[in-house]
VEXKOLKOL-532132 format. One record per residue (C-alpha): x, y, z; residue number from 1. Coordinates in steps of 0.25 Angstrom, whole numbers. Layout:
BEGIN
LOLO       u       v       w   seq
LOLO       X       Y       Z   NUM
...
! end
This chain:
BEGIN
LOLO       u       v       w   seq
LOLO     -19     121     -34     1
LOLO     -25     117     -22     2
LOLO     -34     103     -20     3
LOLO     -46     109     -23     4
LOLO     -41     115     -34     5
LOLO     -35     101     -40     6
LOLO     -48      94     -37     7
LOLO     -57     104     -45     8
LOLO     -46     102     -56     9
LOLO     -48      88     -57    10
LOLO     -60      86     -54    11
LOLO     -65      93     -68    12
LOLO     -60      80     -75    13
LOLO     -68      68     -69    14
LOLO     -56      58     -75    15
LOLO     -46      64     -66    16
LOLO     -53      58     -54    17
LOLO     -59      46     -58    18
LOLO     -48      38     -66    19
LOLO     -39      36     -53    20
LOLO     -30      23     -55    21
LOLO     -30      15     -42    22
LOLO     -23       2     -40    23
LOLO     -25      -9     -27    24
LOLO     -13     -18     -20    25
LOLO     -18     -24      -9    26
LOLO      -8     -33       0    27
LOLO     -14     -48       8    28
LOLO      -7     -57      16    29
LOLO     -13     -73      12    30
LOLO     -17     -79      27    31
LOLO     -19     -93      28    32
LOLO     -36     -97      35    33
LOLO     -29     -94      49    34
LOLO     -23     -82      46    35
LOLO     -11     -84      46    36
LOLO      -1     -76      36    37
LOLO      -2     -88      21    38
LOLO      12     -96      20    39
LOLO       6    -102       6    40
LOLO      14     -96      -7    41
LOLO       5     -84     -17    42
LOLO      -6     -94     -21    43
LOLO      -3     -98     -36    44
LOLO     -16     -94     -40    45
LOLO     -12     -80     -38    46
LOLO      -1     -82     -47    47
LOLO      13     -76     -48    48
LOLO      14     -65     -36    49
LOLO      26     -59     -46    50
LOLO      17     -56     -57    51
LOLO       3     -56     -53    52
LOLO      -4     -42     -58    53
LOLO     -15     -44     -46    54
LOLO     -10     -53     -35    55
LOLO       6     -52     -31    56
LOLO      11     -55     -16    57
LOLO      18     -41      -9    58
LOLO      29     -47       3    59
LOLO      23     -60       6    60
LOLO      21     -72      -1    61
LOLO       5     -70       8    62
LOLO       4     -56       4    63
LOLO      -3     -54      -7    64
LOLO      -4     -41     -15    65
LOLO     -16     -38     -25    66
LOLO     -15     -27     -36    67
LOLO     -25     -22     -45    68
LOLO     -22     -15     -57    69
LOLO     -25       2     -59    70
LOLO     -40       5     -58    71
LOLO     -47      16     -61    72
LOLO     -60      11     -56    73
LOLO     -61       9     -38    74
LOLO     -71      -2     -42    75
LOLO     -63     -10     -52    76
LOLO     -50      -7     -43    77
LOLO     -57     -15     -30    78
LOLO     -63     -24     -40    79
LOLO     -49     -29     -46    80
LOLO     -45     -30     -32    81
LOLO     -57     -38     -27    82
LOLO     -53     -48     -39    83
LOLO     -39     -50     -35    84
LOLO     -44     -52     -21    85
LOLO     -53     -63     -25    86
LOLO     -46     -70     -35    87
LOLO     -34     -71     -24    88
LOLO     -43     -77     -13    89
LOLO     -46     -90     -24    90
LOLO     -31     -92     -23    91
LOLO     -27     -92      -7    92
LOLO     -30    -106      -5    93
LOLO     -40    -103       9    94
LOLO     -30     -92      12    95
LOLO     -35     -77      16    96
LOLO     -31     -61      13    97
LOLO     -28     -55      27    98
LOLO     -38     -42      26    99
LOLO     -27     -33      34   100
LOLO     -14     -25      32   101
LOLO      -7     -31      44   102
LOLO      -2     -45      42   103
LOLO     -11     -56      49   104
LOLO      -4     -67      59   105
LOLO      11     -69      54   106
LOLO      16     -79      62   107
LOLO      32     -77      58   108
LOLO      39     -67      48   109
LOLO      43     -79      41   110
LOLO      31     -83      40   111
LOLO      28     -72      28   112
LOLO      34     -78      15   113
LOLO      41     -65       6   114
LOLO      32     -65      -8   115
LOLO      37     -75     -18   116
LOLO      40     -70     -33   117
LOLO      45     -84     -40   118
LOLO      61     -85     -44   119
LOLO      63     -72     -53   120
LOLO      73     -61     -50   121
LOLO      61     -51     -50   122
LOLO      51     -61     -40   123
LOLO      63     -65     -33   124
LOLO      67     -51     -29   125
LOLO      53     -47     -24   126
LOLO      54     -59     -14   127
LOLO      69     -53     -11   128
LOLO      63     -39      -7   129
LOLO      54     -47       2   130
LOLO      63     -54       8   131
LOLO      72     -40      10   132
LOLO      59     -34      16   133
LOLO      58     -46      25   134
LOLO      73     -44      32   135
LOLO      71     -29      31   136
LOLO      57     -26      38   137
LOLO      52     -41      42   138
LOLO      41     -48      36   139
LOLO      29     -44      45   140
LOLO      27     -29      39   141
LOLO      28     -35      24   142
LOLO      15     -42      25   143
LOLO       8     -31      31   144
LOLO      -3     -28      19   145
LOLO      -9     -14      11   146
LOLO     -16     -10       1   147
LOLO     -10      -2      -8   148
LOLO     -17       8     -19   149
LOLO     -12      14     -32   150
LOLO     -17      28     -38   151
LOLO     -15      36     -48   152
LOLO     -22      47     -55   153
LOLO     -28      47     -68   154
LOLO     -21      55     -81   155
LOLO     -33      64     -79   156
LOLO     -31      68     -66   157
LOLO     -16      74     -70   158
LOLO     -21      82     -80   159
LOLO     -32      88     -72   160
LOLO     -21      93     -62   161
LOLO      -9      96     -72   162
LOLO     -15      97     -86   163
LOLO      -6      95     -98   164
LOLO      10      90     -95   165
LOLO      20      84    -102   166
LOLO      21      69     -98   167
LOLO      34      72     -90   168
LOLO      27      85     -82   169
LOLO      14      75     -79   170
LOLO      22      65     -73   171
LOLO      31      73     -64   172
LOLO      16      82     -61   173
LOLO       8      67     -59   174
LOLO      22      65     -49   175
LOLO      22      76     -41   176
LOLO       5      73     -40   177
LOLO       7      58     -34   178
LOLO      20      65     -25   179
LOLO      10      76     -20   180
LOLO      -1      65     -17   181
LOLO      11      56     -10   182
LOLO      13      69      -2   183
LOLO       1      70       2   184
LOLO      -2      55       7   185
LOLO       8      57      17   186
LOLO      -1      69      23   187
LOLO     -13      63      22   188
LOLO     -12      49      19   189
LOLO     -14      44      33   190
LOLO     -28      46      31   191
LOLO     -26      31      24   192
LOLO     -22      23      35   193
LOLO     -32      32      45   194
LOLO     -44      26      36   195
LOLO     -40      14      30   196
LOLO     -28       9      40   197
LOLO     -33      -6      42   198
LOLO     -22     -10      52   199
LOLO     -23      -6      65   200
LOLO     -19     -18      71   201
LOLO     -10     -30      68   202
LOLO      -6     -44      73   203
LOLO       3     -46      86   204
LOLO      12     -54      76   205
LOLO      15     -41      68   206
LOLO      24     -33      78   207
LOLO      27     -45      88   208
LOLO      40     -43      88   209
LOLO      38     -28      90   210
LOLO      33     -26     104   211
LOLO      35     -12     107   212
LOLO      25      -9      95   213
LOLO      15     -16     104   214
LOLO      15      -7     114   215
LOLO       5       1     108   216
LOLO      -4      -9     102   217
LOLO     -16     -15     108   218
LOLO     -19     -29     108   219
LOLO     -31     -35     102   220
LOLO     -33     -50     103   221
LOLO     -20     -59     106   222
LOLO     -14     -55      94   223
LOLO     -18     -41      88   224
LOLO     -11     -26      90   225
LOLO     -19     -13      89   226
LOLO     -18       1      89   227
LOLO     -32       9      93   228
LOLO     -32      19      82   229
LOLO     -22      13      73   230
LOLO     -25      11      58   231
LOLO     -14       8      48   232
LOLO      -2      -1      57   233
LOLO       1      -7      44   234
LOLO       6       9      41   235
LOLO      14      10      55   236
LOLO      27       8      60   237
LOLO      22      -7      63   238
LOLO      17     -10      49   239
LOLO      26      -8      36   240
LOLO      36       1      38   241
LOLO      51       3      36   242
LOLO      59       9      46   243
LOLO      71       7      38   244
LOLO      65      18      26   245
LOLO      63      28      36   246
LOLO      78      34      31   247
LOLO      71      35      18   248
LOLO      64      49      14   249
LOLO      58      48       1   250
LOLO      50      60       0   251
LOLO      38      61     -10   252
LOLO      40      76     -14   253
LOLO      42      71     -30   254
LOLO      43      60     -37   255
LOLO      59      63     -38   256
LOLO      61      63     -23   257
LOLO      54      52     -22   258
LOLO      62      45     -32   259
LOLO      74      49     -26   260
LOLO      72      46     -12   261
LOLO      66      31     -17   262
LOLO      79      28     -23   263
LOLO      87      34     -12   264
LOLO      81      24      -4   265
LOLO      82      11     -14   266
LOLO      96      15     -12   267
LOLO      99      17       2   268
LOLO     107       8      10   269
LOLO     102       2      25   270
LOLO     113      -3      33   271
LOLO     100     -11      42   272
LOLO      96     -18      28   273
LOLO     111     -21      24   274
LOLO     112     -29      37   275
LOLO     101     -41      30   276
LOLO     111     -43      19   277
LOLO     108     -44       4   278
LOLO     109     -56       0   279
LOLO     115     -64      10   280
LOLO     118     -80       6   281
LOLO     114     -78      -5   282
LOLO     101     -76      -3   283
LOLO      93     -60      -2   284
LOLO      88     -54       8   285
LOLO      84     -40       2   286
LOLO      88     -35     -11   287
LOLO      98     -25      -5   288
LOLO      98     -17       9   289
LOLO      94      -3       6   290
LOLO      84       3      12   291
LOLO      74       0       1   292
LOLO      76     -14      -6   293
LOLO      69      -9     -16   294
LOLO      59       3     -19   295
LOLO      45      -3     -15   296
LOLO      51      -5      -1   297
LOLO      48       7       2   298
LOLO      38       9      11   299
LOLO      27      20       7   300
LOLO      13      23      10   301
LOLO      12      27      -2   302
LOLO      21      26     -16   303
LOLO      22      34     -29   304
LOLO      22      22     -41   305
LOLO      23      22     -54   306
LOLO      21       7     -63   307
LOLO      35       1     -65   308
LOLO      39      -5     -80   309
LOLO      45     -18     -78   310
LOLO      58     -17     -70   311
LOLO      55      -3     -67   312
LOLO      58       2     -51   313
LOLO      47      11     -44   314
LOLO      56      22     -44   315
LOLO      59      20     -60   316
LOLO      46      19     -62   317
LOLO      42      32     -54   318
LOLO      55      40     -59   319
LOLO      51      36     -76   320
LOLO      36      41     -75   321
LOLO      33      47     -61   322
LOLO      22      45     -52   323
LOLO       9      36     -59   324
LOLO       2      32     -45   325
LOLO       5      30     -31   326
LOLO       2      20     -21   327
LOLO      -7      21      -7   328
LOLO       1      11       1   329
LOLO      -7      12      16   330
LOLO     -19       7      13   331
LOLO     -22      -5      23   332
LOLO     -28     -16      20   333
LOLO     -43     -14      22   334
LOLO     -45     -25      30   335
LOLO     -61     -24      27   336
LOLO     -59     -25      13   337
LOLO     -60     -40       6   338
LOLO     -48     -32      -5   339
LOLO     -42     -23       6   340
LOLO     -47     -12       0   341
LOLO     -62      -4      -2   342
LOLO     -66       6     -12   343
LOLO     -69      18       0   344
LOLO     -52      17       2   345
LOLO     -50      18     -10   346
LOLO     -59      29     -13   347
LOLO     -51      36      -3   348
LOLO     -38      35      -8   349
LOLO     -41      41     -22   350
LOLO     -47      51     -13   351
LOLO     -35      53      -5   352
LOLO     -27      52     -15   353
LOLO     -33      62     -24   354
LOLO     -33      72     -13   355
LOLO     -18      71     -10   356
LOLO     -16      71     -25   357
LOLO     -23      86     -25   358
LOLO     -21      91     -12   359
LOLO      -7     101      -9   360
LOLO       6      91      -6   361
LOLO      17     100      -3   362
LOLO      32      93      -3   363
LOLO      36      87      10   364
LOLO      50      83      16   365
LOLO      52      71      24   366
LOLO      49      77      37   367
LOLO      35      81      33   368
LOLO      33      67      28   369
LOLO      37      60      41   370
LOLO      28      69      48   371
LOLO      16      65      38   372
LOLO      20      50      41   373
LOLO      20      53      55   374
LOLO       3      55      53   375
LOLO       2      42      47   376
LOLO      10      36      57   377
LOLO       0      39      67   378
LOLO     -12      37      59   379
LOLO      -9      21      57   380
LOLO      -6      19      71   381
LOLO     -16      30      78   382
LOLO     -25      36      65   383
LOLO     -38      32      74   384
LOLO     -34      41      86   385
LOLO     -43      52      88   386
LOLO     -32      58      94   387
LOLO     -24      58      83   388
LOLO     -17      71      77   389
LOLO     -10      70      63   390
LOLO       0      84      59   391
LOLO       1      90      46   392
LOLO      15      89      41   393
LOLO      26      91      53   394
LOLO      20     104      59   395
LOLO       7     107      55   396
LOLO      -7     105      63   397
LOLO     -11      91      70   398
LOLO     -24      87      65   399
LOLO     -33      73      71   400
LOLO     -35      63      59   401
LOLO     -49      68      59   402
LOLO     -46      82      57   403
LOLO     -36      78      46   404
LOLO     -45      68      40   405
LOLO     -55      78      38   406
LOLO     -46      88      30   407
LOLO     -42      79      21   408
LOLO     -57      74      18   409
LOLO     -62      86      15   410
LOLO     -53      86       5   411
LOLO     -55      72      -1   412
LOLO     -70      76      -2   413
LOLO     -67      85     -12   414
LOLO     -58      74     -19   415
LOLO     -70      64     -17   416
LOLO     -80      73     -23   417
LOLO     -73      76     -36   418
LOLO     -70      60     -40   419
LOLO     -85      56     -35   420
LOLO     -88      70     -46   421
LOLO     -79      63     -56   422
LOLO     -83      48     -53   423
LOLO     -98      52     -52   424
LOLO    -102      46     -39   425
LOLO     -99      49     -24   426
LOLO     -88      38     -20   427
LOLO     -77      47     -15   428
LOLO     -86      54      -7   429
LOLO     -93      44       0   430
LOLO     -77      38       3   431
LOLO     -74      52       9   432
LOLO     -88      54      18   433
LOLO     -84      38      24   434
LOLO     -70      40      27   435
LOLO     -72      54      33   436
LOLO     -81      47      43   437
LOLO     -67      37      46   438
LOLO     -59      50      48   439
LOLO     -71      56      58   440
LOLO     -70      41      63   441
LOLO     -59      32      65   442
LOLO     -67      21      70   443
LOLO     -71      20      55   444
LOLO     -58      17      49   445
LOLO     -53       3      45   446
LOLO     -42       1      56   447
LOLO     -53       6      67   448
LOLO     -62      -5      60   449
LOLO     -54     -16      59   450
LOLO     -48     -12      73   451
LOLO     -62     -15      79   452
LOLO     -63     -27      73   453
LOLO     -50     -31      78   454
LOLO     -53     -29      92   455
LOLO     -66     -35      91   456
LOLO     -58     -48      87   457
LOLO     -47     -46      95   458
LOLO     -36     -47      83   459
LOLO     -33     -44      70   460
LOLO     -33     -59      66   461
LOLO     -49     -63      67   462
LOLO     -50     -48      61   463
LOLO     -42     -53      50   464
LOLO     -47     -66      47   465
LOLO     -60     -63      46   466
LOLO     -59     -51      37   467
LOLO     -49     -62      27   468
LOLO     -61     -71      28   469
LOLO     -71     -61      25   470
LOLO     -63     -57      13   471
LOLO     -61     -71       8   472
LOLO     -75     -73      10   473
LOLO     -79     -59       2   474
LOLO     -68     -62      -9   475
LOLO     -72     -77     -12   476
LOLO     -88     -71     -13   477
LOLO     -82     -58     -23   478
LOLO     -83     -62     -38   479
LOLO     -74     -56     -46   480
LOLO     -77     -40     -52   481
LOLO     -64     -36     -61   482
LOLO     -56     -47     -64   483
LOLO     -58     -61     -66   484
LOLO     -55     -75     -59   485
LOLO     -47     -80     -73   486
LOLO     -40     -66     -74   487
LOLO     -34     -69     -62   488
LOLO     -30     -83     -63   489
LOLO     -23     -78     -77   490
LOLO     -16     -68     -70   491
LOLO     -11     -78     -61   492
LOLO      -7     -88     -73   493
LOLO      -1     -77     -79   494
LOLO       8     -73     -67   495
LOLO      15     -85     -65   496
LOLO      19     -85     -79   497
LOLO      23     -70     -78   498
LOLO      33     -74     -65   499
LOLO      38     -86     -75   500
LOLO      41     -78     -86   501
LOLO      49     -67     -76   502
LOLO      55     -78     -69   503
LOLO      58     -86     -84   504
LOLO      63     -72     -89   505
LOLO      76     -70     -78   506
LOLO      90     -69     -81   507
LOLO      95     -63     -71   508
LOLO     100     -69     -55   509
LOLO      94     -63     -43   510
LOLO     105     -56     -39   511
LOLO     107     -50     -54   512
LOLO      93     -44     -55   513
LOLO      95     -39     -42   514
LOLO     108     -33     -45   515
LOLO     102     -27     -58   516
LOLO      89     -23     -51   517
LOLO      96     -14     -41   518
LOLO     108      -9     -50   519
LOLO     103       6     -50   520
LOLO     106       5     -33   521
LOLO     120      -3     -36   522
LOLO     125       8     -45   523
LOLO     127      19     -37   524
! end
């Protein structure tokens, strides 16, 4: 069956396109009034960043992470985020969220404290992968920040597309489904950072020690780098990336290559790491030198998930009952947004999303894939140029962004008009009829917006601190529309005793839970 075809299917059952489950985690770093990157500890009235459900710290003791449960409903989804978001800003003690993806002032790598866990084995090793991160790649690109999203069809939607399975044949056809989708993101997915890339610039303290870069930067202010028409640096070479994964080649033509390819890599020796040392005077500084420490160190734009049961790996998880959702990893921060995030983007993403899921994804070898990555690469450093020509896989046409941009909309129209059918209204649509006029004109997207303003302040600091200020202002305004203010504060309670009862509950050393933890690489 062709797209059309698939969208007629499922378009007959309403449920199939209107019972999406999304999820949010968005990533902030904790700035101090001047901003400047917070030295002060996770405030205690946030609770135990182990065992929070909604507020958690990613690499930095200053980056916060906040994580909504799975929504079925946009409204509520933005809602819980909003909450999480407000209830957070009565706990900073006069500090701020900085509103961008790349890190504000950092005035020393050692400046950035790694995320602490308390004394168990389990919080201790999370502060230990940190800590390998650190001597591996640096500090500075840890606390660059996103937004990540989580999707997952509904039950309906499977059984509008395949009909009746066994329970093992559903899984492996709801597999290949997410794997085709993955496939396809690679294509297309640059369309992502074109529109919503929020980082065109970046602070000269981010790649000082990396003049050669700066060649090709302009220079706003005394302290700013720029690049014309670029929209997603977080996404680049100079943002998070990991030159050491580039032996890796995990390829997404099944869940079982994928599996495979992921274990090869937890598995693979580097000579470069092996040269940090362990554990040396007694004290770690990494879990162990393979290329991957562990499996969420691989870097991705996007990831096939599946909840984990207690104690479970990704890959364990994945491998026992396949694909259950995946994970958009290249949204920026929207940096006009007080939550990071707007309804219209996420409109989109269920729209692209959908489409990729329907539309043909033949298999691809690893060639094609670099030559896909190769578009994205020069969409986050040059996706406003006019000038700009993508390919389609490794020999076919060149098309401009524009030209590309339009095939693909005229497609996601089609998409838009079945969910607005199905959800009774026009919202997709009128997503679609916006963000075409952003393809027609660049100047429209976020990065040329927050560009502008940029230049017109002469540096992303002023830009910054006024957008944290608006927010705070915004935030401390916003009443609360999903949860409530005692919810959180029991929550909080509650995660305290949680960390105690893990860390009451050991009885294992350090180095024995870590021997047991990774016994399946020691074996072979």
């Amino acid at each position: 069956m062709d797209f059309s075809q698939r969208l007629q299917q499922l378009a007959a059952n309403p449920d199939a396109l209107t019972h999406i489950g999304r999820g949010l985690e968005r990533e902030a770093l904790r700035i101090t009034p001047e901003g400047r990157l917070s030295s002060a500890y996770h405030p205690a009235g946030l609770g135990s960043a182990l065992t929070n459900q909604w507020v958690t710290t990613d690499y930095a003791e200053s980056l916060l992470e906040f994580i909504t449960p799975v929504s079925r409903n946009i409204d509520d989804l933005l809602d819980q985020l909003g909450d999480i978001h407000q209830f957070t800003y009565r706990q900073l003690d006069n500090e701020q969220l900085w509103p961008m993806s790349m890190p504000c002032f950092v005035g020393n790598e050692d400046d950035i404290m790694l995320a602490q866990y308390g004394s168990s084995n389990s919080g201790q090793m999370k502060t230990l992968y940190r800590q390998g991160l650190k001597n591996r790649y640096g500090s500075m690109m840890q606390v660059i920040s996103g937004v990540h999203f989580n999707f997952s069809f509904p039950e309906a939607f499977w059984q509008q597309l395949f009909g009746d399975q066994t329970p093992e044949a559903r899984q492996a056809s709801v597999s290949d489904a997410y794997f085709g989708l993955i496939r396809n993101y690679y294509r297309f997915g640059w369309l992502i950072p074109y529109l919503f890339g929020a980082s065109p610039a970046l602070c000269g303290s981010f790649i000082k020690d990396n003049t050669a870069t700066q060649q090709n930067f302009k220079k706003s202010g005394c302290g700013t780098y720029y690049l014309p028409n670029a929209t997603a640096l977080r996404l680049s070479d100079l943002g998070y990336t990991n030159n050491a994964q580039s032996v890796l080649k995990i390829g997404f033509n099944s869940i079982e290559q994928y599996l495979e390819g992921l274990q090869k890599a937890i598995r693979t020796p580097s000579a470069e790491f092996a040269e940090i040392g362990v554990k040396v005077d007694g004290a770690y500084r990494q879990l162990n030198s393979n290329v991957l420490q562990i499996e969420n160190e691989l870097y991705a734009p996007i990831r096939p998930k599946r909840v984990a049961k207690n104690g479970e790996k990704p890959s364990e998880a994945l491998e026992r009952g396949g694909v259950e959702y995946i994970e958009v990893r290249s949204l920026d921060v929207n940096p006009f947004s007080p939550i990071g995030v707007t309804e219209q983007q996420i409109r989109f993403l269920d729209l692209f999303l959908t489409w990729a899921t329907l539309s043909p994804s033949a298999e691809m070898d690893d060639a094609e894939l670099e030559c896909w990555r190769d578009n994205w690469n020069r969409v986050v450093v040059d996706g406003r140029n006019p000038d700009l020509m993508l390919k389609i896989g490794c020999n076919g046409e060149r098309l401009s962004v524009q030209a590309w941009g339009q095939r693909v909309f005229a497609e996601l129209v089609e998409v838009a008009k079945a969910m607005d059918a199905a959800a009774g209204n026009e919202s997709y649509q009128q997503t679609c009829q916006e963000l075409l006029t952003w393809i027609e004109n660049p100047e429209l997207t976020l990065s040329a917006q927050l560009l502008k303003q940029i230049e017109q302040q002469e540096g992303i600091g002023k830009v910054g601190a006024e957008l944290a200020a608006q927010h705070a202002h915004t935030l401390a305004q916003r009443q609360y529309r999903f949860y409530q203010q005692a919810e959180f504060e029991q929550e909080a309670k509650a995660s305290v005793e949680r960390q105690q009862a893990i860390e009451n509950s050991d009885t294992l050393s350090l180095d024995a839970f870590l021997d047991d933890y990774f016994a399946d690489l020691k074996g072979e």
